[in-house]
N, C-alpha and C positions, 0 to 999 in steps of 0.2 A: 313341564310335562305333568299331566296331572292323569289318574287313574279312577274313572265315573265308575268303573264296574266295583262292586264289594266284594268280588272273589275273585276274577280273572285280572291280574298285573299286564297279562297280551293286551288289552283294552285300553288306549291311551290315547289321550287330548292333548296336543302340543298347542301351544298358545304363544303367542309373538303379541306385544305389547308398544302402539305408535302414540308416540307425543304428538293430540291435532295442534299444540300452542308453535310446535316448529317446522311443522310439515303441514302440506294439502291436499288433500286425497281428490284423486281425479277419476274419470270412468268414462269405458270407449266401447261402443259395441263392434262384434265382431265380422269379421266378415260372412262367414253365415248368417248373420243376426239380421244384415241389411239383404241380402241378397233384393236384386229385383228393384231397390229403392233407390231416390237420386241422393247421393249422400256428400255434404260442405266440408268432406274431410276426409283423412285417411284410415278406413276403417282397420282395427285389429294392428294398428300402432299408435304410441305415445305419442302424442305432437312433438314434432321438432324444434319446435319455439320452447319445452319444454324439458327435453333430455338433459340440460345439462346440470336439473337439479335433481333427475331420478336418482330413489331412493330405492324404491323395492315396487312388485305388480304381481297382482294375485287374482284367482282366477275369478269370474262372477258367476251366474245361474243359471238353470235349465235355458238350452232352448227356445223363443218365442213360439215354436209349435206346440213345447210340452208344458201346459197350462196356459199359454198366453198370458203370461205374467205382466205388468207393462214395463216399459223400456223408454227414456226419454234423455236426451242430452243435448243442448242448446235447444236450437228451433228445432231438432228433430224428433218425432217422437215414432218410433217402431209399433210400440203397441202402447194403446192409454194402460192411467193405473184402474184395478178393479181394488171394491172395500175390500174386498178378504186378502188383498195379499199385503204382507211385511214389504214395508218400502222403508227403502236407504234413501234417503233422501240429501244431496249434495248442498247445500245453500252456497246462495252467491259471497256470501262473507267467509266461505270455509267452514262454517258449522258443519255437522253430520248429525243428523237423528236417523233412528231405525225406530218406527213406529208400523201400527193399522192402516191404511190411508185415512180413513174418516178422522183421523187425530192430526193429521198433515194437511189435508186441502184446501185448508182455509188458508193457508200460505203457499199454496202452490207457485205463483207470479214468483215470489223470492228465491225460487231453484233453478241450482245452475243444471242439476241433470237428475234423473232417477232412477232405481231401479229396483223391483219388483219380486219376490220368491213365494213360496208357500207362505200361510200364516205365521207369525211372529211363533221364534222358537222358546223365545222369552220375553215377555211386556211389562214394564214397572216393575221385574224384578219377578215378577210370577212362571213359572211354566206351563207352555198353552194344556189347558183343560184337555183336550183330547189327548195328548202325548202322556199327561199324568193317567191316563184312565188306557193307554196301549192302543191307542186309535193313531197309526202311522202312516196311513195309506198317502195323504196330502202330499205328507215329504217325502216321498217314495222310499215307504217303509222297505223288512226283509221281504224278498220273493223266495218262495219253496225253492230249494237248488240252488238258490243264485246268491253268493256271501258280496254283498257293497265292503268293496276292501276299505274305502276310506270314504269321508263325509266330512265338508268345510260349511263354516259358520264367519259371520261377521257381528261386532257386536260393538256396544257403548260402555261407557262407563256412567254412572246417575250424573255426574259433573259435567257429563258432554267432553271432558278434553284427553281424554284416553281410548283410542280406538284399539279392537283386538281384532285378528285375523284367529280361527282355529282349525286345524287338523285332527280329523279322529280317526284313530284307525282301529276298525274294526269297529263305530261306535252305531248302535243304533240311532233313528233322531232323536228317545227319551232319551238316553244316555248322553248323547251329546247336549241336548236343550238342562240336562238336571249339572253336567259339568260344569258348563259355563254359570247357571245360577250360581252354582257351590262358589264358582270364583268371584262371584260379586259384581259379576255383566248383569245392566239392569235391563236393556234392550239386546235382542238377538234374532238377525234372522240365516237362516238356512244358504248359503248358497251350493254349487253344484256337486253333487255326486261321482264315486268311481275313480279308479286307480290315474287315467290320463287325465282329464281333468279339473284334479284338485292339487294347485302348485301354488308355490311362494317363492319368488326368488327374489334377491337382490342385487343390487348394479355399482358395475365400477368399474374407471376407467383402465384399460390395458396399460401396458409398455409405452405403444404407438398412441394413446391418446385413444383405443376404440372404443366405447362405451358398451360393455359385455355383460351379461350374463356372472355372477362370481358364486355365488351359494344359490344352493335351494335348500327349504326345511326337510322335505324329504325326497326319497329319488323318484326321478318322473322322467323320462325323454323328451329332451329339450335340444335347442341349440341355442350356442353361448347369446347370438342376435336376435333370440325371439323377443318382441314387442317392439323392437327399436330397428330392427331392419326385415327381417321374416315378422310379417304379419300372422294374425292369432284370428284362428276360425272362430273365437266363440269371444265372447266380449268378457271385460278385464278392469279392475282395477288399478289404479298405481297411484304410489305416493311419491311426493317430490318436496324436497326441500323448503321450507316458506322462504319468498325470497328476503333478502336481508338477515339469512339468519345461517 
């Protein structure tokens, strides 16, 4: 847990830390995400071919109506990528980068899936220009009346083999984009806002052998089966075990 603010302690960054050298991050859009579209898969669950090396799933980003962010996984792509958005980019060998797009397209062909948020919350280690200067609007900065209780990030590490999941609560996007620098995330982008939302859970098998729900980072209403039997309105990430390992 780490504390962006320089006077308020309520203001805090919880950060979860995944090895990519033993795990493989996967991404599923949700079922709102496809609506309308013919889709080669189960949207808003984990593949079944796949459950029995989940690890942990955590949420992904706006809406495709709010910014049209792009969205792509296997041959399907929801919405293309635009330059200005931070793209998580999945590659077929298991790499992760979080770059610009115009830093990524040239490799586009070698991605297994993508996906899309506001501008990069941090690039080579910099925090984006606007955010240092209080221009928040992009990442759906504060609104007059309205307190964003919590705000999730993804990010790299400069080695590429440490991926981090973050929770802020209560953090602005500087706040949250100057945290993650302090920690030494050299790429980071923004995913989704708001108290329902923004979850991390992790998986394990019951009594009965049922692959459940066991921790979340923080409390969210859930049920023990979301991702793996209750499908997920909004699309998700998850990590799974590398196989052989």
């Amino acid at each position: 847990m780490l504390h962006p603010h320089k006077e308020s302690g309520f203001i805090t960054l919880l950060l979860v830390a995944i090895d990519l050298e033993t795990t493989r991050l996967g991404f599923v859009p949700g079922v709102d995400d496809v609506r309308g579209l013919t889709v080669p898969f189960s949207p808003g669950l984990v593949p079944a071919g796949a459950r029995d090396r989940l690890v942990a799933a955590f949420n992904g980003g706006f809406l495709p109506r709010h910014g049209r962010w792009g969205m792509r996984t296997g041959a399907l792509t929801v919405l293309p990528p635009r330059d200005t958005g931070c793209t998580i980019a999945l590659f077929a060998d298991g790499a992760v980068e979080i770059r610009s797009w115009p830093a990524l397209a040239p490799r586009e062909a070698e991605l297994a899936a993508l996906r899309q948020t506001p501008p990069c919350l941090v690039e080579r280690g910099t925090v984006h220009p606007d955010l240092a200067a209080g221009r928040t609007k992009a990442w759906g900065g504060q609104t007059p009346g309205i307190v964003t209780r919590r705000r999730s990030a993804i990010g790299v590490a400069a080695n590429g083999r440490t991926l981090y999941y973050a929770l802020g609560i209560e953090t602005s996007p500087r706040l949250l984009a100057e945290g993650l620098a302090a920690a030494g995330i050299h790429d980071a982008a923004q995913l989704d806002i708001n108290w329902n939302w923004t979850r991390f859970f992790t998986f394990e098998k019951s009594a009965d052998g049922t692959l459940e729900v066991a921790k979340a980072l923080a409390e969210v209403e859930h049920t023990r089966r979301d991702y793996v039997e209750r499908a997920s309105e909004r699309d998700f990430f998850f990590v799974l075990r590398a196989e052989g390992k």
